[in-house]
VOFIDO-813808 format. One line per field, with one value per residue (C-alpha): y, x, z negated. Coordinates in nm, 4 decimals. Layout:
<sites>
py	Y ...
px	X ...
pz	Z ...
</sites>
This chain:
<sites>
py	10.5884 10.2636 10.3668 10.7182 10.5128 10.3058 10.5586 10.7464 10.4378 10.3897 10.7480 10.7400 10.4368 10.6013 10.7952 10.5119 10.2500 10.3644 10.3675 10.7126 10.5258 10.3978 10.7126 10.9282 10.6685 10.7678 11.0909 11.0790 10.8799 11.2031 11.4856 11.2808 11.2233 11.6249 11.7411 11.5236 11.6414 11.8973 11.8885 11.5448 11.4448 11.7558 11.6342 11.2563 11.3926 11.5771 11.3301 11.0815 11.2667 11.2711 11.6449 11.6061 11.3551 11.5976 11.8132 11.5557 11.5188 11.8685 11.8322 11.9634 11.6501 11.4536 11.4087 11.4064 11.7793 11.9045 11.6839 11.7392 12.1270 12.1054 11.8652 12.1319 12.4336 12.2107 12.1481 12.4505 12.6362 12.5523 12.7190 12.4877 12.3133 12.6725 12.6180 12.2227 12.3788 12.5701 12.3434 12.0409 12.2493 12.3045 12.6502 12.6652 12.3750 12.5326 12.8755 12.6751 12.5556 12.8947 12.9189 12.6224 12.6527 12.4285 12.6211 12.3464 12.3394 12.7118 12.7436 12.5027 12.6133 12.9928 12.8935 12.6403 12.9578 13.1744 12.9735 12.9004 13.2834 13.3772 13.4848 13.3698 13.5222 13.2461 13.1357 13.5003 13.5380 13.2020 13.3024 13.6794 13.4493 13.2288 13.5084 13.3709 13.7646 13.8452 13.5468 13.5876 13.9821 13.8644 13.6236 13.9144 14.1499 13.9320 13.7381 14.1037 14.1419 13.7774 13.7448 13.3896 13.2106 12.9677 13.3263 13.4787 13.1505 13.2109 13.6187 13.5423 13.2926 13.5081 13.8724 13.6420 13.5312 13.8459 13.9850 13.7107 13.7594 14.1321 14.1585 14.4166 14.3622 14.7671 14.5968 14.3354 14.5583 14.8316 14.5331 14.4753 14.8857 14.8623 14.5931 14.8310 14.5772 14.8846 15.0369 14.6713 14.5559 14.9067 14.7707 14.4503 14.6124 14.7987 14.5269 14.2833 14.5032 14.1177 13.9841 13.9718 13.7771 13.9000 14.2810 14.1338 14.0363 14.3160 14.5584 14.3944 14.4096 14.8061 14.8346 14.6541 14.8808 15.1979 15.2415 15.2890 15.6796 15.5693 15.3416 15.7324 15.8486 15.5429 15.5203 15.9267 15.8346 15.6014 15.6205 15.4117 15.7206 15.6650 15.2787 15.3078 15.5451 15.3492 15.0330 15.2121 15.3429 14.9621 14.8027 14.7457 14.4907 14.7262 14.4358 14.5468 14.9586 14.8911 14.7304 15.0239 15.2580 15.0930 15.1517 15.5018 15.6292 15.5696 15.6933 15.9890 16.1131 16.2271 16.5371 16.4650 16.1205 16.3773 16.6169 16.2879 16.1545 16.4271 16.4561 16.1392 16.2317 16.0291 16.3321 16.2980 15.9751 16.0020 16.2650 16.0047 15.7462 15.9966 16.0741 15.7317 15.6326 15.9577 15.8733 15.4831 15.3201 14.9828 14.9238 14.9169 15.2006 15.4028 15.2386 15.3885 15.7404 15.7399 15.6417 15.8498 16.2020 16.1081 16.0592 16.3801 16.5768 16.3957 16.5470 16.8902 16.8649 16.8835 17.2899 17.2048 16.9402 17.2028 17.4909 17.3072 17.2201 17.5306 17.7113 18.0784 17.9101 17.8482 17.4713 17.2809 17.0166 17.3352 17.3701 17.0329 17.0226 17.3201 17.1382 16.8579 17.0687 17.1561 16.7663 16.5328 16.2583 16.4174 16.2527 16.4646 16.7476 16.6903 16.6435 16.9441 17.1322 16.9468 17.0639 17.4416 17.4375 17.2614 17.5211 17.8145 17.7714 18.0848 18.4667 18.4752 18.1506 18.2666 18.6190 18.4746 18.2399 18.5078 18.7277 18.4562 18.3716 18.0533 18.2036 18.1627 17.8151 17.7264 17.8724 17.7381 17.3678 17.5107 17.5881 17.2089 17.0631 17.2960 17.1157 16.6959 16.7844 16.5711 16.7091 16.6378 16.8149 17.0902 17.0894 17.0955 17.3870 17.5749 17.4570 17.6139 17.9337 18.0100 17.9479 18.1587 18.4388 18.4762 18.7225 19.0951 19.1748 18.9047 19.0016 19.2514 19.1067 18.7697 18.9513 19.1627 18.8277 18.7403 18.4637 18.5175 18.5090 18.1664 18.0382 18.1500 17.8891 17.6148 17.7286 17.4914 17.2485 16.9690 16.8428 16.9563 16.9617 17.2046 17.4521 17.4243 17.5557 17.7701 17.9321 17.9870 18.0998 18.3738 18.4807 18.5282 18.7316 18.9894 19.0395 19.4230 19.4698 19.6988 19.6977 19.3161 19.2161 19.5070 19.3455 18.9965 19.0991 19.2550 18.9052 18.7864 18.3970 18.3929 18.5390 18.2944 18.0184 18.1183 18.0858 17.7894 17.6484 17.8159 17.5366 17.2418 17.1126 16.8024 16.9417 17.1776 17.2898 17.4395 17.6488 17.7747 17.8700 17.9937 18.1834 18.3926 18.4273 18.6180 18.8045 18.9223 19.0428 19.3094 19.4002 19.4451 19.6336 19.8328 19.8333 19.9666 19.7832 19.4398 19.4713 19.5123 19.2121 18.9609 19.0945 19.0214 18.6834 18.6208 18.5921 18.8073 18.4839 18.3108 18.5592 18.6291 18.2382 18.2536 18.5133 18.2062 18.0187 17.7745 17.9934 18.3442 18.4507 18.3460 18.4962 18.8046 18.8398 18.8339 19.1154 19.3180 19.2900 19.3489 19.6247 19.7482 19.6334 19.8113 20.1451 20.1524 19.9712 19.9300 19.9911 19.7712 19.4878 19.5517 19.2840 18.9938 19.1244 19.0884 18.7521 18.5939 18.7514 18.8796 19.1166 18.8420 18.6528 18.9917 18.9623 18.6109 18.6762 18.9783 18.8121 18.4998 18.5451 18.3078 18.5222 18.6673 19.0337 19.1359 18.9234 19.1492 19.4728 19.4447 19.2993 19.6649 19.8359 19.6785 19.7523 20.1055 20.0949 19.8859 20.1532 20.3303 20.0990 20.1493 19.7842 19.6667 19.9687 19.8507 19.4926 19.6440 19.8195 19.4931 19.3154 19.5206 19.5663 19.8464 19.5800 19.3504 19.6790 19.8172 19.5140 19.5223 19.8880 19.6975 19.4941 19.3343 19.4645 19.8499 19.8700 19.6965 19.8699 20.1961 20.0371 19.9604 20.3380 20.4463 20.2090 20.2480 20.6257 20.5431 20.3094 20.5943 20.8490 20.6026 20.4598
px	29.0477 28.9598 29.1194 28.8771 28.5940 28.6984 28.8123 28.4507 28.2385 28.4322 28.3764 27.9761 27.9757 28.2696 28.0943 27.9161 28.1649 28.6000 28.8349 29.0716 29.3332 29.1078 28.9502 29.2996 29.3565 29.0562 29.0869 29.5013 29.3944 29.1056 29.4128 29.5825 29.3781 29.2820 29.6664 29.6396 29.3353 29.1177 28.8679 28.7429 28.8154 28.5827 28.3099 28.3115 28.3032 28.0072 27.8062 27.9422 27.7457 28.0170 28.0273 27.7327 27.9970 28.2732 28.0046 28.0582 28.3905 28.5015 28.4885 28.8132 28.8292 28.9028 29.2722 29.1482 28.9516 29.2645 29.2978 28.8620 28.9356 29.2041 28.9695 28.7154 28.9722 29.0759 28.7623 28.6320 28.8944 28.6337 28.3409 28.0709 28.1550 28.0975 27.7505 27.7752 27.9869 27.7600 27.4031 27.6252 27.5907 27.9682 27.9481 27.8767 28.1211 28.4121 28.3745 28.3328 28.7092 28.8205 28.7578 29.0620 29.4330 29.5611 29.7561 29.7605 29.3581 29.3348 29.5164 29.2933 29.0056 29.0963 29.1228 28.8490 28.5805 28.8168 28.7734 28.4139 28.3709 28.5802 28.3048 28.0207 27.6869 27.6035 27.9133 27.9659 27.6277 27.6574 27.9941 27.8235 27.5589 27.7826 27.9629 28.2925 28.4287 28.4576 28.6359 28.9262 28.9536 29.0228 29.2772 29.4555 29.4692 29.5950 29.8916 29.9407 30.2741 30.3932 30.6684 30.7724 30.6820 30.3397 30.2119 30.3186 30.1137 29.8158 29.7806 29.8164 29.5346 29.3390 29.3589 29.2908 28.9756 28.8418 28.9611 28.7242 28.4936 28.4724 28.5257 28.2935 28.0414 27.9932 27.7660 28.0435 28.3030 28.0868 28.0816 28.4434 28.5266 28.2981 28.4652 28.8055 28.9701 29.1754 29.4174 29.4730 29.6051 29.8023 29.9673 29.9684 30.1753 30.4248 30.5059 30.5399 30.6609 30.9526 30.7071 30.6062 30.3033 30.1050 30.1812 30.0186 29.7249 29.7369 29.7406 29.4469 29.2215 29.3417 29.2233 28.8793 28.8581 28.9978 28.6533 28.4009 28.3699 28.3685 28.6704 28.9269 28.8366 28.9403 29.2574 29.3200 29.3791 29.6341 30.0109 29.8996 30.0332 30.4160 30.3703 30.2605 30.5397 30.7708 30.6867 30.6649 31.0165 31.1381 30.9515 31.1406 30.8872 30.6244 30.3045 30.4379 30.4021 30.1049 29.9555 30.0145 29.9454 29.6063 29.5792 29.6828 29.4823 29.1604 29.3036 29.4013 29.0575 29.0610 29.2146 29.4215 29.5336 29.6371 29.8463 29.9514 30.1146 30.2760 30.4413 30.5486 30.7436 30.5214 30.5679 30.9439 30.8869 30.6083 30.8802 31.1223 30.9132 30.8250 31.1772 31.2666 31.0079 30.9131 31.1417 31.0705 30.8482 30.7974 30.4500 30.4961 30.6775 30.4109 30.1548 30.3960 30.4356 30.0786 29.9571 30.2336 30.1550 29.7761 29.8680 30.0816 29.7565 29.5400 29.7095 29.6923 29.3140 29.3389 29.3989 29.6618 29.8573 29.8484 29.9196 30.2395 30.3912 30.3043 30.6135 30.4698 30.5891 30.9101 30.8948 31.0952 30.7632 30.5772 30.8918 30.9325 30.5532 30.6370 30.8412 30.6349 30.4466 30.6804 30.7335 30.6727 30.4672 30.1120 30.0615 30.3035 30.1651 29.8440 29.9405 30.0996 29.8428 29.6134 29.8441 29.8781 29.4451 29.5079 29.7916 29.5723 29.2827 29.3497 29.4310 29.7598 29.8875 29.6965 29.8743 30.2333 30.1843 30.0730 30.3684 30.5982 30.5396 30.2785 30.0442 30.3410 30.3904 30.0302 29.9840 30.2664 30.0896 29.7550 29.9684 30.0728 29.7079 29.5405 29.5383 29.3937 29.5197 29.4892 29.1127 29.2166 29.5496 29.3574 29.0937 29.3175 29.5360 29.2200 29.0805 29.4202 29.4132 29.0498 29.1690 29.4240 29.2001 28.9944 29.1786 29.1256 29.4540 29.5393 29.2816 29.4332 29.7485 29.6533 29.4869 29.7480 29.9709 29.7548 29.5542 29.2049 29.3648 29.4852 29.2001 29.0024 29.2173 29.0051 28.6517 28.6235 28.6536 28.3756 28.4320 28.1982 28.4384 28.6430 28.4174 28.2455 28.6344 28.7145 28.3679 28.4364 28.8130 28.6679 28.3917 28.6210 28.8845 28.6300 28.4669 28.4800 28.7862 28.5283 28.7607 28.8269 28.4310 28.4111 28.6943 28.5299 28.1532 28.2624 28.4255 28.1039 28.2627 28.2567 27.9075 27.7790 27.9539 27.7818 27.4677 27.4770 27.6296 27.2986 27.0989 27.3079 27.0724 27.2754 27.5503 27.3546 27.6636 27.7873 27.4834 27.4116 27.8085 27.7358 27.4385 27.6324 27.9229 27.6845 27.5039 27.8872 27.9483 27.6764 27.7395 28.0910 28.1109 27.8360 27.9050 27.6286 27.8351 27.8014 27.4719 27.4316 27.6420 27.4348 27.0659 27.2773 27.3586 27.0102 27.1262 26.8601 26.6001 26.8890 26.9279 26.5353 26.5358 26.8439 26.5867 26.3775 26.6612 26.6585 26.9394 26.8791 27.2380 27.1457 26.8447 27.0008 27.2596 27.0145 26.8130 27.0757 27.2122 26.8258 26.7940 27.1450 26.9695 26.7037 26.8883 27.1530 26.9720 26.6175 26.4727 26.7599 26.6468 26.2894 26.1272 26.3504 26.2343 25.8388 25.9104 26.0745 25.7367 26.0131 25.6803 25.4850 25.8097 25.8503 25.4636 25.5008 25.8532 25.6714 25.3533 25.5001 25.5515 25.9112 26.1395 26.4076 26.3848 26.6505 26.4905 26.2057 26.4072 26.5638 26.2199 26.0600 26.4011 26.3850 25.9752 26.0267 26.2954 26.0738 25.8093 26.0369 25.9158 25.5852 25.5631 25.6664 25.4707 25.1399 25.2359 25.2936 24.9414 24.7392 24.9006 24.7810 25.1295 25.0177 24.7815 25.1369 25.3479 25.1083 25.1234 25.4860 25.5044 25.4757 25.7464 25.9427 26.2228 26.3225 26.4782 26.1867 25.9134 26.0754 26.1448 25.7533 25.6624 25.9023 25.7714 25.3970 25.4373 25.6062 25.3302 25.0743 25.2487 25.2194 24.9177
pz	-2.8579 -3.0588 -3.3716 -3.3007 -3.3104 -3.5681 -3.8137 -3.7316 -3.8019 -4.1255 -4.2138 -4.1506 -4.3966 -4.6516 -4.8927 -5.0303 -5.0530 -4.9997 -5.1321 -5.0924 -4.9027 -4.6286 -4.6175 -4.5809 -4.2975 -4.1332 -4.1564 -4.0527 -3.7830 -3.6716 -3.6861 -3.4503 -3.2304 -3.2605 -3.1925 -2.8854 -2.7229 -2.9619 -2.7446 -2.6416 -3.0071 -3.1041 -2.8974 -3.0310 -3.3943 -3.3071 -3.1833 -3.4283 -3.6742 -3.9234 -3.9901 -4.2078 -4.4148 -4.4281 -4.6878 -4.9579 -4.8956 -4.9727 -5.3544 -5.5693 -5.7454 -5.4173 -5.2608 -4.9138 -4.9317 -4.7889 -4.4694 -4.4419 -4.4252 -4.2037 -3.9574 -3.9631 -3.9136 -3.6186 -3.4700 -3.5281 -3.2553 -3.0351 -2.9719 -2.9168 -3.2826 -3.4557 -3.4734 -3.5773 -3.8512 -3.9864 -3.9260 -4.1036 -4.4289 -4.3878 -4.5530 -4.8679 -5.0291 -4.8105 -5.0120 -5.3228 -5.2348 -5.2843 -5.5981 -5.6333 -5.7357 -5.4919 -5.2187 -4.9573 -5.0271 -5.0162 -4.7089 -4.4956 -4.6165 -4.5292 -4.1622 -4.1673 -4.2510 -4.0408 -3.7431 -3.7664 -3.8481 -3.5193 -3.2628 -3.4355 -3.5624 -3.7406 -3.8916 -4.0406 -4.1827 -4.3393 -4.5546 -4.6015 -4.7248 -4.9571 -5.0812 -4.9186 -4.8396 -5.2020 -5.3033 -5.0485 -5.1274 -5.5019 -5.3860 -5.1519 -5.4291 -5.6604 -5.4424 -5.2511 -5.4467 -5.4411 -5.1331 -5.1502 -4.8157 -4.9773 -5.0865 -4.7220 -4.5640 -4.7491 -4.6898 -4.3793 -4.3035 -4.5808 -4.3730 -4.0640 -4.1592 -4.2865 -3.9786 -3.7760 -4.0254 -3.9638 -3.6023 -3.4112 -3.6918 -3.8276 -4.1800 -4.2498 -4.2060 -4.4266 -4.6692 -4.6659 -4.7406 -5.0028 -5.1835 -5.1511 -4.9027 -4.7584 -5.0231 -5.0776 -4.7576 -4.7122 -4.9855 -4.8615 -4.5194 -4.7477 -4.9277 -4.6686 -4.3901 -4.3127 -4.2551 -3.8746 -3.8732 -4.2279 -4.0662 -3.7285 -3.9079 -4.1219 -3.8296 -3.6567 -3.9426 -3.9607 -3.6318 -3.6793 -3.9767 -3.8303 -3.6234 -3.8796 -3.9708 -4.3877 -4.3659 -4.2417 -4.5783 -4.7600 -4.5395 -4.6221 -4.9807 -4.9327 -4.7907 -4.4691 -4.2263 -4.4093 -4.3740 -3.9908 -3.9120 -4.1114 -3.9271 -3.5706 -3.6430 -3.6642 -3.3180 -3.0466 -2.8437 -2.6131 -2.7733 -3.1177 -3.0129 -2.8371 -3.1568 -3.3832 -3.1254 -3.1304 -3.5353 -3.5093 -3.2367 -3.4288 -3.7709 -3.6037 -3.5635 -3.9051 -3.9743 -4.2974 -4.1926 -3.8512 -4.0539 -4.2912 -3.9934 -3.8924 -4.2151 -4.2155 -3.8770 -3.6267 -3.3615 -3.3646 -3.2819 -2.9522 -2.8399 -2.7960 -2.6520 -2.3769 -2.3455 -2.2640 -2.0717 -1.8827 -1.5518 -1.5916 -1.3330 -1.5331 -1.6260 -2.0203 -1.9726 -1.7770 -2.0637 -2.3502 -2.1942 -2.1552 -2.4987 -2.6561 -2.5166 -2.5787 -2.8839 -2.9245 -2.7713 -3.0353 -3.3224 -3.2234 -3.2446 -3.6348 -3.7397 -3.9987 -3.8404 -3.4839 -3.6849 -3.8518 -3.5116 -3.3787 -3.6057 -3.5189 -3.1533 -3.2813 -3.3418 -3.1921 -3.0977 -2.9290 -2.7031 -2.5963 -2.5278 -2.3019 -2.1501 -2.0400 -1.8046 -1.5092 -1.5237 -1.2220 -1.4031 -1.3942 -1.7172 -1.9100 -1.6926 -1.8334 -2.2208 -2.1868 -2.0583 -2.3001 -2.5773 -2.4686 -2.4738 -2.8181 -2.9146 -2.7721 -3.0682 -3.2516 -3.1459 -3.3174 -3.1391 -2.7908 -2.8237 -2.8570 -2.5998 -2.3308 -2.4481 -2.4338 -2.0530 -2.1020 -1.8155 -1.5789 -1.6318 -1.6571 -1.2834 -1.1298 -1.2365 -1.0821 -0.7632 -0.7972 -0.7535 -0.5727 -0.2307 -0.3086 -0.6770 -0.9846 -1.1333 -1.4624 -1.4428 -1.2934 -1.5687 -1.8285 -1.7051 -1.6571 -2.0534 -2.1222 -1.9406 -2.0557 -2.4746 -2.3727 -2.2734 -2.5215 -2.7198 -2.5770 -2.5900 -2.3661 -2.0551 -1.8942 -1.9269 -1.7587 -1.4956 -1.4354 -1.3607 -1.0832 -1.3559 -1.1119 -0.8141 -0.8877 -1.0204 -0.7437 -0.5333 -0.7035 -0.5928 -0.3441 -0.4978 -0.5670 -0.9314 -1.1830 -1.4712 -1.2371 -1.1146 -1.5434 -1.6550 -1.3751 -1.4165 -1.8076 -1.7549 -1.5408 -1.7526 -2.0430 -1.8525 -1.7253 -2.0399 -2.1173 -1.8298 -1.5956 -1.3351 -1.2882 -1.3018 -1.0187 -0.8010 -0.8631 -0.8111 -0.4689 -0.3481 -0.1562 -0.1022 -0.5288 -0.5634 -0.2744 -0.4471 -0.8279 -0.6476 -0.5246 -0.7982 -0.9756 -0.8576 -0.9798 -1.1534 -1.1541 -1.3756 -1.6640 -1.7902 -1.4501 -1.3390 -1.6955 -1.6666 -1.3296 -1.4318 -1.7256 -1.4796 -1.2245 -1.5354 -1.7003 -1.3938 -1.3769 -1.7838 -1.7559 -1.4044 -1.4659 -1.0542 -0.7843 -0.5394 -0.7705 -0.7732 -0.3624 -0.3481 -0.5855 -0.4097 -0.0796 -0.1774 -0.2996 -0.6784 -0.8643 -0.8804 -1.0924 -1.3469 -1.4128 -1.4386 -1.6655 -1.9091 -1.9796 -2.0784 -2.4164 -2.5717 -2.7358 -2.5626 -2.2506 -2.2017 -2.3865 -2.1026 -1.8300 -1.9786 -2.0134 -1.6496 -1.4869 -1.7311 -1.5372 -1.2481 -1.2818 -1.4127 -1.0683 -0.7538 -0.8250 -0.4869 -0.3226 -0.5857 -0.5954 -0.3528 -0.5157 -0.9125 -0.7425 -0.6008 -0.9067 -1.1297 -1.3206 -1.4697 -1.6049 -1.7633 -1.9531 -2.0343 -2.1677 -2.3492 -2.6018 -2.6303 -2.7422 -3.1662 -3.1066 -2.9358 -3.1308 -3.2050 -2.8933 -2.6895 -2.7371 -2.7468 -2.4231 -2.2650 -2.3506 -2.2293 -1.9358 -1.9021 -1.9260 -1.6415 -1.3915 -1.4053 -1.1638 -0.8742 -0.7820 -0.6638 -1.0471 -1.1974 -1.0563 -1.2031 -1.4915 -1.5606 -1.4365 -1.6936 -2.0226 -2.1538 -2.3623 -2.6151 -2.6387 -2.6984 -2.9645 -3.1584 -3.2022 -3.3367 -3.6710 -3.6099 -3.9205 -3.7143 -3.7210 -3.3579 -3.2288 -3.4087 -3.2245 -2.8840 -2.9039 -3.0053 -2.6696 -2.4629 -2.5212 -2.4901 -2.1529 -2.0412 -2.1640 -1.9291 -1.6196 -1.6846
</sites>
């Protein structure tokens, strides 16, 4: 501790009078005491004052600017010295030593700025601010091909401190993308691929890079998807999966890198990682299986890169997909029904699938969940089901395998993502299949459940799913006995509501089914059409100049149909319909310059 003090006294007093062997004592004598206890030592420099010495020590000419970096790299491993760093006017000569050829100099000077940089606002605005980012993105590009281990060293403590530098800082990292930092250190990983800790460093600057929207596009120029795969290929260590995994996921976002990768065979190898790990219980394991099928689900989001593994549903990937969902890990139960709703994105895919006995399989995992189930196993089979009835040729087909009967097992429950899918596979299995909306529309515990589910006005996406359920129901039974049901269950305020919705189709749809309404059961629905004012909402929808033309069209339909209630007909003539009607026999629109002409006639007639 008395050589500390002495060796900091004689550096407060060395720049005027030293010579450079006292002063390499001194400073031997700091690094010292630093490897014993960083800390402490860190704390008596500070107050010693002597950091503010250390800026006219780092000079090239001097022999001791080495040992002065290294102090401050050491120091500067602590946080409370960032700052000091910095404030000492540290900064500036320390990226002036970059521009050296000494490699010893270079090397502590790279982790002096990385270290001060590491967590710190104001170290990392002081390099941006001394240009320091530039300078050691030259000196990657130009020792990126050298392999011998001084060049190794100093990549290493280079990509380090960008990576500080960098770190959850969106304009820094802009700046680094900018400067083309990327294609260089893919390069950089190809070369040195031996290397174990320049590809560590490599990877996490990947991963602070992979983030930013701008930096995918960079990456999809260059052959980083073979060099990942290639590397992946090679790990054996779960931290060394775990860090690539972390690379890849973000990269994968982008669909070209997606189809990139799996050219580069990165599915063959998440198939095999769930293969081994699927029956493990260790917690790496579990980790693996679970970031690998995430993964696998990930890159079927991209068209190409789905469509290539789909094979026409020959590949071999699709099958072993298929696979995963009779499985007892609800994790592979989920990716597969994740992939099957990924799979299920086109009609030609959907078709096959049906025909080829997916339904089955997809039902039997509903039947798996239905009592205390997993809700995201159950959401996902249901996000598949739905894809997979969008086609038409697939609706009867899935209904006539029992596909509503088993979906209907899941209306009790609670979770809004549930009852949003299970509302939407319905609504796209009915659509234009008369006979299925009838059956459905006659099950009173449904249409009790769509209307309460009509007031959630917690969950939007559930009662405005809800809302077009009840509607659909109507247009595609074209039922008397529907209709009964819905007034019964008190569901006619919803759908007048539902005509004053945001969206054009929305409102469309309820139009439509009060114009059906209105045609089959008017009497039996005529008190609840009063009570929701479902007159004046017509009123206000043609007088106002921003509804869309069928918005219009069907309000007029759906006019001349309520004049059949007395009730609604005397609404109708306190209301002076016929000045709104008039106005829109010049219509820029054809249909609804002659619905007007119809309608005022009708309103004539009546009045």
């Amino acid at each position: 501790a008395d050589n500390l003090s002495d060796a900091l006294k004689k550096l407060k007093i060395t720049t005027t009078d030293s010579t450079a062997d006292s002063l390499e004592g001194c400073l031997d004598c700091l690094l010292q005491a630093l490897a014993q206890n960083n800390t402490e030592t860190s704390e008596k420099i500070q107050k010693s004052g002597v950091l503010q010495v250390f800026a006219s020590l780092l000079t090239p000419q001097s022999s001791c600017t080495a040992k002065v970096a290294n102090i401050i790299a050491e120091v500067a491993r602590n946080e409370f010295m960032r700052n000091p760093c910095v404030d000492a006017g540290l900064i500036p000569p320390l990226v002036q030593l970059l521009n050296c050829k000494d490699q010893e100099v270079l090397l502590q000077t790279g982790r002096a700025l990385g270290n001060i940089c590491y967590d710190s606002h104001e170290g990392r605005n002081a390099v941006d601010h001394a240009g320091g980012a530039h300078i050691v993105v030259d000196h990657i590009r130009s020792l990126c091909s050298k392999t011998d281990p001084a060049s190794e060293k100093l990549l290493t403590v280079f990509c380090g401190m960008l990576m500080n530098y960098s770190n959850e800082n969106d304009t820094l990292q802009s700046q680094l993308i900018n400067m083309g930092v990327i294609p260089t250190l893919v390069k950089l990983l190809g070369i040195h691929c031996q290397n174990a800790a320049l590809t560590e460093m490599c990877l996490v600057a990947f991963g602070n890079l992979a983030e930013l929207e701008s930096s995918k596009e960079q990456f999809a120029y260059t052959n980083i998807a073979e060099e990942l795969v290639k590397l992946f290929k090679k790990q054996i260590e779960h931290d060394k999966k775990e860090m690539i995994f972390e690379v890849l996921a973000p990269l994968a976002e982008n669909d070209v890198i997606k189809l990139q990768l799996v050219e580069a065979g990165l599915v063959e190898c998440l198939l095999e990682i769930v293969q081994k790990t699927v029956d493990s219980d260790k917690e790496d394991d579990i980790a693996e299986l679970k970031t690998a099928s995430d993964l696998m689900v990930l890159l079927l989001l991209g068209d190409e890169s789905m469509q290539k593994l789909f094979e026409g549903g020959k590949g071999s990937v699709f099958q072993r997909v298929l696979s995963w969902i009779p499985s007892n890990s609800h994790q592979l139960q989920l990716a597969g029904a994740l992939a099957i709703a990924n799979f299920a994105r086109n009609d030609g895919n959907c078709i096959h699938m049906v025909d080829n006995g997916i339904v089955q399989k997809l039902m039997d995992l509903l039947d798996r969940h239905v009592e205390d189930g997993n809700v995201t196993v159950q959401h996902a089979a249901l996000s598949a089901l739905r894809n997979l009835a969008i086609p038409v040729v697939n609706k009867a087909k899935m209904l006539s395998a029992g596909v509503a009967e088993a979906v209907l097992k899941f209306l009790r429950s609670e979770m809004p993502p549930v009852q949003f899918k299970l509302l939407g596979t319905l609504r796209m299995l009915i659509d234009a299949q008369a006979e299925a909306a009838e059956q459905l529309g006659k099950n009173v515990k449904l249409v009790e459940r769509l209307v309460e589910w009509c007031e959630a006005k917690d969950h939007a996406g559930v009662m405005g799913e809800s809302n077009r359920l009840l509607s659909a129901l109507i247009r595609h039974s074209k039922s008397k006995d529907v209709i009964r049901t819905i007034v019964q269950s008190g569901g006619i305020k919803h759908l007048v509501t539902m005509a004053t919705s945001e969206h054009v189709i929305m409102q469309n749809e309820a139009l439509v089914a009060l114009a059906l309404i209105a045609a089959l059961e008017l009497v039996t629905a005529e008190k609840d059409l009063e009570n929701a004012q479902l007159v004046q909402i017509l009123h206000r929808l043609l007088s106002d100049d921003r509804s869309a033309p069928e918005i219009k069209y069907n309000s007029m339909v759906l006019i001349c149909a309520l004049i059949g209630s007395e009730p609604l007909q005397r609404e109708v003539q306190s209301m002076a319909f016929l000045e709104v009607v008039s106005k829109l026999r010049s219509h820029e629109n054809k249909t609804v310059a002659q619905q007007a002409s119809l309608t005022e006639q009708r309103l004539a007639v009546e009045s």
